[in-house]
N, C-alpha and C positions, 0 to 999 in steps of 0.2 A: 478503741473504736470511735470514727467520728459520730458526728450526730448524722448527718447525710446518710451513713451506710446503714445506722440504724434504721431512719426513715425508709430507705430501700427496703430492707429487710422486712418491717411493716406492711410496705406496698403490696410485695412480692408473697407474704401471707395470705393481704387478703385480697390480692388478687387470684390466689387458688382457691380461697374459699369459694366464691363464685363460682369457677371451674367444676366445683367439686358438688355445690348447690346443685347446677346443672348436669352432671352427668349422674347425681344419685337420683335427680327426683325422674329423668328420663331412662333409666335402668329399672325403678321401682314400678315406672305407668308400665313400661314393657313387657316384667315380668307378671305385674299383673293383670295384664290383658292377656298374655297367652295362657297362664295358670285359670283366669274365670273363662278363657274359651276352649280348653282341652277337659275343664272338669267339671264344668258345671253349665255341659250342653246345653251352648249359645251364648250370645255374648251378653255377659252384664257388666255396668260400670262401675259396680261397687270394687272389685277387688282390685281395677286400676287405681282407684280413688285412695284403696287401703296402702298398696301401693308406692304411690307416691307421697303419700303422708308420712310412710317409714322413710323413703331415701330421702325427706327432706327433716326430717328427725336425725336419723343416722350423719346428714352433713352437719346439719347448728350444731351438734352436738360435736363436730371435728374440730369444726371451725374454731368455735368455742373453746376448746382445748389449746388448739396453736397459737391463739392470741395472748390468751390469757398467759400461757407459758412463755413468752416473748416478751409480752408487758412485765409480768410479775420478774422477770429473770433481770432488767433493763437499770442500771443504778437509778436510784429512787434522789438522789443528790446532783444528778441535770435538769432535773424540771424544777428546781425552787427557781423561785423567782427573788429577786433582792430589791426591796427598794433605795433609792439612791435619794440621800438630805438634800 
């Protein structure tokens, strides 16, 4: 593998993590604004707040995971650097 398509590959990571930031923490507000307005007659903001705190938990903790697996997997012998006499 070149180094390029690694860096792709990198990109291409965490450019879903973002993806993924965004669509858990607005899945979390979601469900928790229709959960604290179906059960807890009228609206309050705390269970969107709780919410969103999980889907954005649930993503670092993804994100987290694909990088690290990508980094740690990557030959550790293309990043030396050498210096030259």
């Amino acid at each position: 593998m070149s180094t390029h398509e690694d860096g792709r590959d990198f990109e291409d990571r965490y450019t879903a993590c973002f993806v993924d930031f965004g669509m858990k923490i607005c899945t979390g507000l979601l469900i928790g604004s229709l959960l604290g307005g179906f059960f807890l007659r009228g609206y309050k903001k705390w269970p969107m707040y709780i919410g969103g705190g999980l889907g954005f938990g649930i993503a670092y903790s993804n994100c987290e995971n694909s990088l690290n697996n990508f980094l740690l997997a990557t030959d550790p012998k293309v990043c030396v650097i050498k210096k030259t006499p």
